[in-house]
Biotite code that builds the C-alpha atoms (Angstrom):
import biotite.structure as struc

atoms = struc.array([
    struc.Atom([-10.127, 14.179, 15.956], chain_id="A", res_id=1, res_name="UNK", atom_name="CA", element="C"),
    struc.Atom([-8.874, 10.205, 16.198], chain_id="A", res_id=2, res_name="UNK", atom_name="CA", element="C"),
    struc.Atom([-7.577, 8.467, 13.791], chain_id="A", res_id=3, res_name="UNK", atom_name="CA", element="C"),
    struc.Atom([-10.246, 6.353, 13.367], chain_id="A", res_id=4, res_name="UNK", atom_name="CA", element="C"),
    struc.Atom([-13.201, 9.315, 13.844], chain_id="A", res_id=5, res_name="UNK", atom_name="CA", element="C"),
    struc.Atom([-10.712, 11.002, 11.088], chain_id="A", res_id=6, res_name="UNK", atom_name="CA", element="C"),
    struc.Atom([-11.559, 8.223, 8.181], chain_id="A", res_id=7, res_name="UNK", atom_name="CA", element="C"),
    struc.Atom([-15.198, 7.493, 9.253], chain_id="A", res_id=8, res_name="UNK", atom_name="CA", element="C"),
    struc.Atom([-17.778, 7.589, 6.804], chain_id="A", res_id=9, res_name="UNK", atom_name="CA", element="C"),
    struc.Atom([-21.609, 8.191, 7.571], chain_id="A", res_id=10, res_name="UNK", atom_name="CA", element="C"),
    struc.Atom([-23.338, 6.553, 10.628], chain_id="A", res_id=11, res_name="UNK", atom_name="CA", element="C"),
    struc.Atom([-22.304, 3.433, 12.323], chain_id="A", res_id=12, res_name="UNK", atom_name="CA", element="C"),
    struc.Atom([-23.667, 0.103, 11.356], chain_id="A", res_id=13, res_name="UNK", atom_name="CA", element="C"),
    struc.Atom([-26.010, -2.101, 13.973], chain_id="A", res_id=14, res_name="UNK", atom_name="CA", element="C"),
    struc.Atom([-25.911, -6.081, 13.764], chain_id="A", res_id=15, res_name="UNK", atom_name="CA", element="C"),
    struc.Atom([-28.910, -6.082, 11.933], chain_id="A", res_id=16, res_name="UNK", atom_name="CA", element="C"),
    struc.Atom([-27.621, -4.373, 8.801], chain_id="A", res_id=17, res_name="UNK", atom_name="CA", element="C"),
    struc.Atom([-24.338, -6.144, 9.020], chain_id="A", res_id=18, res_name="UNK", atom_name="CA", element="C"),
    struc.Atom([-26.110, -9.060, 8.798], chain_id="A", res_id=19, res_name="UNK", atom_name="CA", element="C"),
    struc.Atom([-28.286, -8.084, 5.715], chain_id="A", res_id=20, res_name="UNK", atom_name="CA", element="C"),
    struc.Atom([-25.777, -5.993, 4.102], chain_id="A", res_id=21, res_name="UNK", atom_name="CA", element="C"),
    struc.Atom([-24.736, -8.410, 0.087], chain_id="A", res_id=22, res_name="UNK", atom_name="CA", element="C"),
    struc.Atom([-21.483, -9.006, -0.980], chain_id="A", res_id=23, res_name="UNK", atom_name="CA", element="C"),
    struc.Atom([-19.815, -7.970, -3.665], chain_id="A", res_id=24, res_name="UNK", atom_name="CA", element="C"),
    struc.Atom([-16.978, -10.214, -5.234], chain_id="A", res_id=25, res_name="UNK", atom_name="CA", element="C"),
    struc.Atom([-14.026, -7.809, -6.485], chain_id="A", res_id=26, res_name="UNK", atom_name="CA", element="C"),
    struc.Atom([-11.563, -10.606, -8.062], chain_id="A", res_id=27, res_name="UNK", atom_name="CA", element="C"),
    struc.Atom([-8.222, -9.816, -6.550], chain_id="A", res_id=28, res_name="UNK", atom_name="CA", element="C"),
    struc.Atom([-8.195, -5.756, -6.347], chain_id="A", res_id=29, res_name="UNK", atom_name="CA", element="C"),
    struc.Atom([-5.074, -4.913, -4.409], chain_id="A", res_id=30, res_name="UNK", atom_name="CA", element="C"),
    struc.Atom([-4.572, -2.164, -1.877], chain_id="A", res_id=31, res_name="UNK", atom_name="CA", element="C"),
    struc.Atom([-3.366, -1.443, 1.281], chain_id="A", res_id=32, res_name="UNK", atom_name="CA", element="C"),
    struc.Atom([-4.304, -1.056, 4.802], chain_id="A", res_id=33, res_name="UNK", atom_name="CA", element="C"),
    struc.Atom([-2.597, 1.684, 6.196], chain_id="A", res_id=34, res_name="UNK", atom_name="CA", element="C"),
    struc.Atom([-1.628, 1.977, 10.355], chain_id="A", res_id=35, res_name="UNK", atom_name="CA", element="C"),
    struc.Atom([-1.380, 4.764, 12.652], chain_id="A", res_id=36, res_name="UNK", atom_name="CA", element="C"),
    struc.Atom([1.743, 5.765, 12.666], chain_id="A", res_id=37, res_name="UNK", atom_name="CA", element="C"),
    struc.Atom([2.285, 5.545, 9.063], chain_id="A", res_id=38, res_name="UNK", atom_name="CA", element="C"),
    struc.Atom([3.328, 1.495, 8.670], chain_id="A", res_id=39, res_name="UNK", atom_name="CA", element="C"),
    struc.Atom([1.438, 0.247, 5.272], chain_id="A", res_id=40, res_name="UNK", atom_name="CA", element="C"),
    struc.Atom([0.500, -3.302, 4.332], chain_id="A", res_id=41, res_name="UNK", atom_name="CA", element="C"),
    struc.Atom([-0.326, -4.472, 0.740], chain_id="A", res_id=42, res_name="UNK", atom_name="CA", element="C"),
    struc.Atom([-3.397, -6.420, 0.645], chain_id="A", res_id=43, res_name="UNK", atom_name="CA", element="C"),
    struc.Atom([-6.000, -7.442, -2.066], chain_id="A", res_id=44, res_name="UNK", atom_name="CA", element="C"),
    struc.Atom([-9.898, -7.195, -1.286], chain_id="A", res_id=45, res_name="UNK", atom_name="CA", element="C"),
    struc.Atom([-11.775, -10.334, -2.112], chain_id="A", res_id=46, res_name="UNK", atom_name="CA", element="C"),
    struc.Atom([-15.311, -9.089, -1.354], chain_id="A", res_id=47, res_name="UNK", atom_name="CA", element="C"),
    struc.Atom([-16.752, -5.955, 0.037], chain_id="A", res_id=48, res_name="UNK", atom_name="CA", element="C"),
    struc.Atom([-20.302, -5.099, 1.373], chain_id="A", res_id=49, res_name="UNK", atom_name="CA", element="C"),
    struc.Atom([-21.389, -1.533, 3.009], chain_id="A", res_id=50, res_name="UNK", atom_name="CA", element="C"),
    struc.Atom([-20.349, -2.654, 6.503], chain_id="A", res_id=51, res_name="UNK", atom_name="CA", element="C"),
    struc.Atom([-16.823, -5.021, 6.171], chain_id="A", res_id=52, res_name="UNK", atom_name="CA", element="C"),
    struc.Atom([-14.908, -6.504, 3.860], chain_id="A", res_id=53, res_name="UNK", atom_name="CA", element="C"),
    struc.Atom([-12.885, -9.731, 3.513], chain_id="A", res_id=54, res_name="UNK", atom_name="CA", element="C"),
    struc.Atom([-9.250, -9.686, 2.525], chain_id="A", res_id=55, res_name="UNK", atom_name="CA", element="C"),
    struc.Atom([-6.368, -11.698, 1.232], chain_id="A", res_id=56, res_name="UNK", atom_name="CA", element="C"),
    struc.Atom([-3.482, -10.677, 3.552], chain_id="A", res_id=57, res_name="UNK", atom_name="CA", element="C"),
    struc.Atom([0.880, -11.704, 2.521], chain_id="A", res_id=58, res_name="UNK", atom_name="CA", element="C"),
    struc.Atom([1.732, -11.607, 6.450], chain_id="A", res_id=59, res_name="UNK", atom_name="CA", element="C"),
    struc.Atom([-0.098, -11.869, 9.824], chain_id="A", res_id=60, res_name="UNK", atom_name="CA", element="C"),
    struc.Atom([-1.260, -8.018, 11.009], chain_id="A", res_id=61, res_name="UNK", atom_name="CA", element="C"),
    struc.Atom([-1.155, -9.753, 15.007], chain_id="A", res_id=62, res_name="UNK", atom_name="CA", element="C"),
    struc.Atom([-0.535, -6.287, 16.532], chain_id="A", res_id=63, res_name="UNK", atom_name="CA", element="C"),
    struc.Atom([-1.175, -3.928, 14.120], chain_id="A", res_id=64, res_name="UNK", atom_name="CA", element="C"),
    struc.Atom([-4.155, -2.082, 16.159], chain_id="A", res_id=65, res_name="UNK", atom_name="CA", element="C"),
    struc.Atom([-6.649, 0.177, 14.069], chain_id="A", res_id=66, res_name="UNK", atom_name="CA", element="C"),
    struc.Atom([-6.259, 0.404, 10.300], chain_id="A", res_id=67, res_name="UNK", atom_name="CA", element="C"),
    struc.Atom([-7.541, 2.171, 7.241], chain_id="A", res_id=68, res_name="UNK", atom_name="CA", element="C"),
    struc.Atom([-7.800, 0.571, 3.816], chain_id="A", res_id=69, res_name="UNK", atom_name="CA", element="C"),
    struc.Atom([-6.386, 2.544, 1.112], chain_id="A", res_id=70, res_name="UNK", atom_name="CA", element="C"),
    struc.Atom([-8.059, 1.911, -2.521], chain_id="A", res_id=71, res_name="UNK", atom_name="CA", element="C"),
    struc.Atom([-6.020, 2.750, -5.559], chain_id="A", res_id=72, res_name="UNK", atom_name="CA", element="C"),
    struc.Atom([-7.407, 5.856, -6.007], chain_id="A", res_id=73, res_name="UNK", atom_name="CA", element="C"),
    struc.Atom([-6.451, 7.405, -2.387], chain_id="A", res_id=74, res_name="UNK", atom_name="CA", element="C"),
    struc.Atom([-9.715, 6.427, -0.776], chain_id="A", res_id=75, res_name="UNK", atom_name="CA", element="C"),
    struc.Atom([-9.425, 5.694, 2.652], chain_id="A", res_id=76, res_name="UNK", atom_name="CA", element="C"),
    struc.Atom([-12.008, 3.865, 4.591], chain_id="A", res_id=77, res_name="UNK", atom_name="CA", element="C"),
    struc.Atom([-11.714, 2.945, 9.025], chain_id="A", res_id=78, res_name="UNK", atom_name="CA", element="C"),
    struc.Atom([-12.042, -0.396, 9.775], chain_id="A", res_id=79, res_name="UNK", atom_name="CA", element="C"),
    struc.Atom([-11.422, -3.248, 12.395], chain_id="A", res_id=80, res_name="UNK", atom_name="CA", element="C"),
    struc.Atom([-9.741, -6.558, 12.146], chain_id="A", res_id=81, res_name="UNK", atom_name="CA", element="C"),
    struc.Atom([-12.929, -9.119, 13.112], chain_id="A", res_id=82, res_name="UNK", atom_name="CA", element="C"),
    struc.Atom([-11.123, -12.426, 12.048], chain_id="A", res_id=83, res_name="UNK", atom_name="CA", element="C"),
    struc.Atom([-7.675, -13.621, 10.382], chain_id="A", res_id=84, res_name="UNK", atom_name="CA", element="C"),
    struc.Atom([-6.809, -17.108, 9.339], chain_id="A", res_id=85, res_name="UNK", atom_name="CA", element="C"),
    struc.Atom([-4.970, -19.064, 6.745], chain_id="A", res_id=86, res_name="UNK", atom_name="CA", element="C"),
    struc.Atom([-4.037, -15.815, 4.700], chain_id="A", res_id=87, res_name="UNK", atom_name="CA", element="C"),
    struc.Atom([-7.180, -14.013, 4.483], chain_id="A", res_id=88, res_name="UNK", atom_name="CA", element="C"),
    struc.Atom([-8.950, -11.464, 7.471], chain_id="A", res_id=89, res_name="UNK", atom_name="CA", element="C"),
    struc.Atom([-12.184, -10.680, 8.065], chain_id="A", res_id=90, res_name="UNK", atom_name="CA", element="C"),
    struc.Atom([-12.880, -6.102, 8.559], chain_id="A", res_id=91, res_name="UNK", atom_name="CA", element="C"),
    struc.Atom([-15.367, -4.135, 10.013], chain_id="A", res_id=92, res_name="UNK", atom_name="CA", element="C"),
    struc.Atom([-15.974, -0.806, 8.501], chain_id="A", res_id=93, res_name="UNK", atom_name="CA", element="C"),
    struc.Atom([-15.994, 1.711, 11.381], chain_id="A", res_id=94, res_name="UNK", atom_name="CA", element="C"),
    struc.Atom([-19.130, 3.532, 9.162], chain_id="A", res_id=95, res_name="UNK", atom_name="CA", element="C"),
    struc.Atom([-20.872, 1.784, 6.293], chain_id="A", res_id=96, res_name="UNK", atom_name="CA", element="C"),
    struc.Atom([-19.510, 2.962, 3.060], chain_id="A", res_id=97, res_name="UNK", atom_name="CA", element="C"),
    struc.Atom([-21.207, 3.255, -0.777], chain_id="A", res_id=98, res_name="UNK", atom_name="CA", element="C"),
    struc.Atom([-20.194, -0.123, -2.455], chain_id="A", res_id=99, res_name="UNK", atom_name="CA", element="C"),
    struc.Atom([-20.682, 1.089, -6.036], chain_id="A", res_id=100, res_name="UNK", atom_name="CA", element="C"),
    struc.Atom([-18.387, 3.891, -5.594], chain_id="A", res_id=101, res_name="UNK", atom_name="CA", element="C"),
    struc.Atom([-16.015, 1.810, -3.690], chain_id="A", res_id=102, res_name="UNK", atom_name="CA", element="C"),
    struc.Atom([-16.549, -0.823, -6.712], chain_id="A", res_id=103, res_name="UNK", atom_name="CA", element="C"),
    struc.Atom([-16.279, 1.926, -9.492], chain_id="A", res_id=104, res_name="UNK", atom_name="CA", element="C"),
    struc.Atom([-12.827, 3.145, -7.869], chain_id="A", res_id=105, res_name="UNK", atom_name="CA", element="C"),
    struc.Atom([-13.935, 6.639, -7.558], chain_id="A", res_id=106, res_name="UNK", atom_name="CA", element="C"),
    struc.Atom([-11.710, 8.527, -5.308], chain_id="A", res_id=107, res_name="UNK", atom_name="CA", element="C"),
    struc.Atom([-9.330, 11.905, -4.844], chain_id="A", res_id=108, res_name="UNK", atom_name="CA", element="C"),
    struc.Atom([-7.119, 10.931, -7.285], chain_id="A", res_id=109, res_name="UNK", atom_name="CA", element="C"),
    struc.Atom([-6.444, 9.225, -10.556], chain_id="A", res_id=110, res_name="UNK", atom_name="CA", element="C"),
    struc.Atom([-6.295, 5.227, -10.327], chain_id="A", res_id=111, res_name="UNK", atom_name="CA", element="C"),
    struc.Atom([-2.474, 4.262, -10.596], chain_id="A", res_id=112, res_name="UNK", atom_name="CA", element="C"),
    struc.Atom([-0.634, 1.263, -9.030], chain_id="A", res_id=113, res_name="UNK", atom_name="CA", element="C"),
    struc.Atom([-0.134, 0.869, -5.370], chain_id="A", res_id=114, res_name="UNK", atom_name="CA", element="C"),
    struc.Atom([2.338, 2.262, -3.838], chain_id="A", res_id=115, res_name="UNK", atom_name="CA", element="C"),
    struc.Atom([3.807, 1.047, -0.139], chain_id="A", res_id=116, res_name="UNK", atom_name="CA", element="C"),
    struc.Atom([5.894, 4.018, 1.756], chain_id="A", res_id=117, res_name="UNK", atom_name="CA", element="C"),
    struc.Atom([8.743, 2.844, 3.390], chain_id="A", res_id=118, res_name="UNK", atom_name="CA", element="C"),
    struc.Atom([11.852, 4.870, 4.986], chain_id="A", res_id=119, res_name="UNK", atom_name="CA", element="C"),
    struc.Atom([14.180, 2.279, 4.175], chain_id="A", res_id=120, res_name="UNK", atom_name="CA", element="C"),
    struc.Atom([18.368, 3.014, 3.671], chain_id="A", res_id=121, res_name="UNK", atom_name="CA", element="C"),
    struc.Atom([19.464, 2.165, -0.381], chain_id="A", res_id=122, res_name="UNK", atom_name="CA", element="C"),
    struc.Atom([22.341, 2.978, -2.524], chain_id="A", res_id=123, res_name="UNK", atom_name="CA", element="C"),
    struc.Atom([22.387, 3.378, -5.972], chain_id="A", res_id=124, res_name="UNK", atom_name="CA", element="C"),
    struc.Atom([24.762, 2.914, -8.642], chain_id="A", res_id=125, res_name="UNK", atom_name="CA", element="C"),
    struc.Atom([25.819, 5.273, -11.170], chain_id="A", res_id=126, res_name="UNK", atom_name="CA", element="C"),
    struc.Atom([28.536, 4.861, -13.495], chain_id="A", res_id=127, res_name="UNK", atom_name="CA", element="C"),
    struc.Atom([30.524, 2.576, -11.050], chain_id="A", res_id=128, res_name="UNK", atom_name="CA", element="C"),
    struc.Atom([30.210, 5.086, -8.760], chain_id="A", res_id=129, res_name="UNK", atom_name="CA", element="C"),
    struc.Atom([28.039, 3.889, -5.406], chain_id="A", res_id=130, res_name="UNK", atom_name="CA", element="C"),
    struc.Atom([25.863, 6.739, -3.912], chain_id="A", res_id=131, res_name="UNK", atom_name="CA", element="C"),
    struc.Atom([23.484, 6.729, -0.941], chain_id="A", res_id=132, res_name="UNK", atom_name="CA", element="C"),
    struc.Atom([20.075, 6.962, -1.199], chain_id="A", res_id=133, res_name="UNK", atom_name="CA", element="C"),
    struc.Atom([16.226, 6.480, 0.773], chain_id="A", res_id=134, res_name="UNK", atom_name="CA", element="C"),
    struc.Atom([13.714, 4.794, -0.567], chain_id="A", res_id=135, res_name="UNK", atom_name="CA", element="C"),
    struc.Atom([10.420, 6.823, 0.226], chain_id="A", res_id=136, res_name="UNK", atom_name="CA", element="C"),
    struc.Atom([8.184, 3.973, -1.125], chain_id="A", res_id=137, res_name="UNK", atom_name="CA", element="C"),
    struc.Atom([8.000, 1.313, -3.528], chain_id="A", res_id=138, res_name="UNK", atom_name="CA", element="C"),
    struc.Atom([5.503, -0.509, -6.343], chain_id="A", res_id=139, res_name="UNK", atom_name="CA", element="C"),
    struc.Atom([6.022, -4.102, -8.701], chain_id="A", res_id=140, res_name="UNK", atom_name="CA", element="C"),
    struc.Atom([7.356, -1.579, -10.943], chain_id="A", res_id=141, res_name="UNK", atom_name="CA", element="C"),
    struc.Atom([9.337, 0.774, -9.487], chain_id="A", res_id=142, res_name="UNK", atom_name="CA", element="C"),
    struc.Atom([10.330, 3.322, -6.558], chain_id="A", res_id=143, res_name="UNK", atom_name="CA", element="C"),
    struc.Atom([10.481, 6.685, -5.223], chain_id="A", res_id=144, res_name="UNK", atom_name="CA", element="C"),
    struc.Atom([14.031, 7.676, -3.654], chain_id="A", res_id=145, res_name="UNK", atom_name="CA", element="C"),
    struc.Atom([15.956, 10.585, -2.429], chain_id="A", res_id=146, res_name="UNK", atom_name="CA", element="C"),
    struc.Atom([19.178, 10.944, -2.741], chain_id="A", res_id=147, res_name="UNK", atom_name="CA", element="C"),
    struc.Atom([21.605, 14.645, -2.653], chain_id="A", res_id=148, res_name="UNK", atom_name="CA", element="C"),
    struc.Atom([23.511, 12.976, -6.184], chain_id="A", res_id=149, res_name="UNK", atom_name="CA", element="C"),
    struc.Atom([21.782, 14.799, -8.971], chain_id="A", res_id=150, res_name="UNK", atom_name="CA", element="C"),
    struc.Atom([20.324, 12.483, -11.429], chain_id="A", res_id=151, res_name="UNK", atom_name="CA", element="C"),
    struc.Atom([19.088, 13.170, -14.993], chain_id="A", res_id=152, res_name="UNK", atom_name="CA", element="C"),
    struc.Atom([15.695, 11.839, -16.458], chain_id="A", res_id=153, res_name="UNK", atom_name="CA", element="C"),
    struc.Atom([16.515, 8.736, -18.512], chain_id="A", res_id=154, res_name="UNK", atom_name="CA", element="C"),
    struc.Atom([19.767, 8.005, -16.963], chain_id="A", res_id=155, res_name="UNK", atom_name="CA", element="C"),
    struc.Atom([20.019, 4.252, -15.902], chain_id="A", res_id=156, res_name="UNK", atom_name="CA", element="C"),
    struc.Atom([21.193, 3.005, -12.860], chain_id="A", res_id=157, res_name="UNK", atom_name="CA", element="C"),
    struc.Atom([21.084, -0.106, -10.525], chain_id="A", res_id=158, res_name="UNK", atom_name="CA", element="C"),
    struc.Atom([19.592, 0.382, -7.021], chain_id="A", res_id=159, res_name="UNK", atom_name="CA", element="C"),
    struc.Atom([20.674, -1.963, -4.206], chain_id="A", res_id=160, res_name="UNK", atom_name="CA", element="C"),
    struc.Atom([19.230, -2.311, -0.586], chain_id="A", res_id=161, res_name="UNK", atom_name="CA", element="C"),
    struc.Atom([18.534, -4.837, 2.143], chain_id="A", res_id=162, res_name="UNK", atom_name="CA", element="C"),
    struc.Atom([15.565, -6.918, 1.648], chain_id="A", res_id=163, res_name="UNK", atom_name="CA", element="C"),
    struc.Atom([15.612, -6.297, -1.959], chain_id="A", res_id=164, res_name="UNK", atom_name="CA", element="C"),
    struc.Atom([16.929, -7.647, -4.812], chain_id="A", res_id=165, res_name="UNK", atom_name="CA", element="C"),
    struc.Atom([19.157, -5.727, -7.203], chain_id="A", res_id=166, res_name="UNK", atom_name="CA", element="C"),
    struc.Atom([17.178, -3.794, -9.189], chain_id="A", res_id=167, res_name="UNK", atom_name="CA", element="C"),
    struc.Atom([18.615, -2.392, -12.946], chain_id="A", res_id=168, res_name="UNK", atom_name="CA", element="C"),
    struc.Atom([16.336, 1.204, -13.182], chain_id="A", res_id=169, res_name="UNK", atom_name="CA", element="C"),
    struc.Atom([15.683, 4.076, -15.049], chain_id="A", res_id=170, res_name="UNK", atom_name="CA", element="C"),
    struc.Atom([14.748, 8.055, -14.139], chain_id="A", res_id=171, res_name="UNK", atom_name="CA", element="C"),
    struc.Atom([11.490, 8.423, -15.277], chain_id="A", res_id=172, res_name="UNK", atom_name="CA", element="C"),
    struc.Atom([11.034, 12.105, -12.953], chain_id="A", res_id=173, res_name="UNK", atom_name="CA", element="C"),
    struc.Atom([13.052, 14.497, -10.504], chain_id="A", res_id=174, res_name="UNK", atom_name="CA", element="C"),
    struc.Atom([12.426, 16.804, -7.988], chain_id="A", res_id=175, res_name="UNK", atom_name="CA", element="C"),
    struc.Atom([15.624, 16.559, -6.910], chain_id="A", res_id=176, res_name="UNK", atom_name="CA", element="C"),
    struc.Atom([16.517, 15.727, -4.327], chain_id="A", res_id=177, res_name="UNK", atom_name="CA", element="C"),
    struc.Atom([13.567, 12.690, -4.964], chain_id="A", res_id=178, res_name="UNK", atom_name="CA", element="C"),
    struc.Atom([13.376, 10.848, -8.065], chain_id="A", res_id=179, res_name="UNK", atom_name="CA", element="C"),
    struc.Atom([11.638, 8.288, -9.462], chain_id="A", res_id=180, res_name="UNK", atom_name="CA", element="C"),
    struc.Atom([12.507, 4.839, -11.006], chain_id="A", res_id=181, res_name="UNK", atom_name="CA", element="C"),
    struc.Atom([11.283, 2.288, -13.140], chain_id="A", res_id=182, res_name="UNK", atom_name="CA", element="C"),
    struc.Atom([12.401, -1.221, -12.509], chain_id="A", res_id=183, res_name="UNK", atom_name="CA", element="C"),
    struc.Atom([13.679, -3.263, -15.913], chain_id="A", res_id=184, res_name="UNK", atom_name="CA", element="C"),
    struc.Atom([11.857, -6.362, -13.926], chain_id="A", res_id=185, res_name="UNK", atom_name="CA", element="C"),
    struc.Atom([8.613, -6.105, -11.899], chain_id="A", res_id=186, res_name="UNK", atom_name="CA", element="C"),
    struc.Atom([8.051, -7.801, -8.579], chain_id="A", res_id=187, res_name="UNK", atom_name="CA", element="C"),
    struc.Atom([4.401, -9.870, -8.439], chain_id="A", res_id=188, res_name="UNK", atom_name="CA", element="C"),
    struc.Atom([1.923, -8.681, -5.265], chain_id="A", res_id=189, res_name="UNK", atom_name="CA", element="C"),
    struc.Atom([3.222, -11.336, -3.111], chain_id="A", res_id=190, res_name="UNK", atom_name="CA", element="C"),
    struc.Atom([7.000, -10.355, -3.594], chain_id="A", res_id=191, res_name="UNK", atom_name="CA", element="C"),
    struc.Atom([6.011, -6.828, -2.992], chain_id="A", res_id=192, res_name="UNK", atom_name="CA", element="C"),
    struc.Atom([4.001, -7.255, -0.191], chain_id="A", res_id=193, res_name="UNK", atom_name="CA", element="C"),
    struc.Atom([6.876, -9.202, 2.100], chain_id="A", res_id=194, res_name="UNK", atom_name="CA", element="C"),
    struc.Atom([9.901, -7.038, 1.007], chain_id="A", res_id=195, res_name="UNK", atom_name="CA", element="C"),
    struc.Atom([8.001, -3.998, 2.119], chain_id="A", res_id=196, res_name="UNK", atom_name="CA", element="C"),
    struc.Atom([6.662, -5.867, 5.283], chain_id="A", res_id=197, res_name="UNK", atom_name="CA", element="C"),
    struc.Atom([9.847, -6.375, 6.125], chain_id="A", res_id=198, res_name="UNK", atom_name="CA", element="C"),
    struc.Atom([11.103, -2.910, 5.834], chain_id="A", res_id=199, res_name="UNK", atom_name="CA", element="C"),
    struc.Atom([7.826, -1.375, 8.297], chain_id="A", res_id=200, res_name="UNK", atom_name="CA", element="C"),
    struc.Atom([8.772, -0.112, 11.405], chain_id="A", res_id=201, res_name="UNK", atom_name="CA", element="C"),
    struc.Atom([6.673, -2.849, 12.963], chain_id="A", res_id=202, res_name="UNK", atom_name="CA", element="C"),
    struc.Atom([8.018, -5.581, 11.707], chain_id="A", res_id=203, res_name="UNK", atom_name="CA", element="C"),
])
């Protein structure tokens, strides 16, 4: 099965419908449109309807190929790029999708903030000592790392890496060897969006 056959829901739109189909204004939801190969994008949907959507995008996706948007709640849903200009892009679905439950955020799993995977090199500091680390992805309020240094939940540290700024944290879980941080500051959506652009493969 494709990628794209693999997130399809229901049968395909014609014209017609596409034409007919009412929008639905969401007020700056964000998610993320996820690629391929794994690359993710944050993004926040400005209206949705049963066969496209329109979103605000941080970046240009010139390139990108086939994506799937990713809703809060792990929902993800094919869809084309039709148009993109001055910051916002206009989607396709690949198969028209239920706009209430898209609207009501019902999905696999429990609404929490979005998170954008990255595979990105980091260090972190403990105790003046400096220790290597990978940052498996990252949110406005904090990240997801390995590193083989055992860490203890509740132990404060500050996390460093290209692309980002320096980052004062806490352990708020463990399964070592990945842990999870909480940031002392949080990053707004637009910050977000462009560090972790920067850190995708494609970019």
């Amino acid at each position: 099965m494709s990628f794209r056959e693999s997130l399809s829901l229901g049968a395909a739109p014609t014209p017609a419908n596409q034409r007919a189909a009412p929008r639905f204004a969401l007020l700056l939801r964000a998610a993320k449109l996820v690629a391929p190969r794994g690359a993710e994008y944050l993004c926040i949907v400005r209206d949705v309807s049963e066969t496209g959507a329109k979103l605000r995008l941080f970046h240009s996706l010139a390139g990108v190929g086939h994506l799937a948007l990713e809703s809060a709640t792990g929902t993800r849903i094919g869809l084309d790029l039709v148009w993109e200009h001055g910051g916002e892009a206009g989607f396709r679905f690949v198969h028209p999708i239920d706009v209430q439950r898209f609207i009501a955020e019902a999905g696999p799993y429990p609404k929490r903030p979005i998170r954008i995977a990255v595979n990105h090199p980091a260090r972190i500091v403990v105790a003046g000592e400096t220790i290597p680390a990978k940052l498996n992805n990252l949110s406005r309020q904090g990240a997801n790392l390995e590193t083989d240094h055992h860490l203890a939940i509740g132990q404060r540290l500050r996390l460093e890496a290209q692309d980002l700024p320096t980052f004062e944290a806490t352990v708020c879980w463990r399964r070592h060897p990945a842990y999870g941080l909480v940031f002392a500051q949080i990053m707004s959506l637009e910050e977000l969006a462009l560090r972790t652009f920067r850190m995708q493969p494609a970019a």
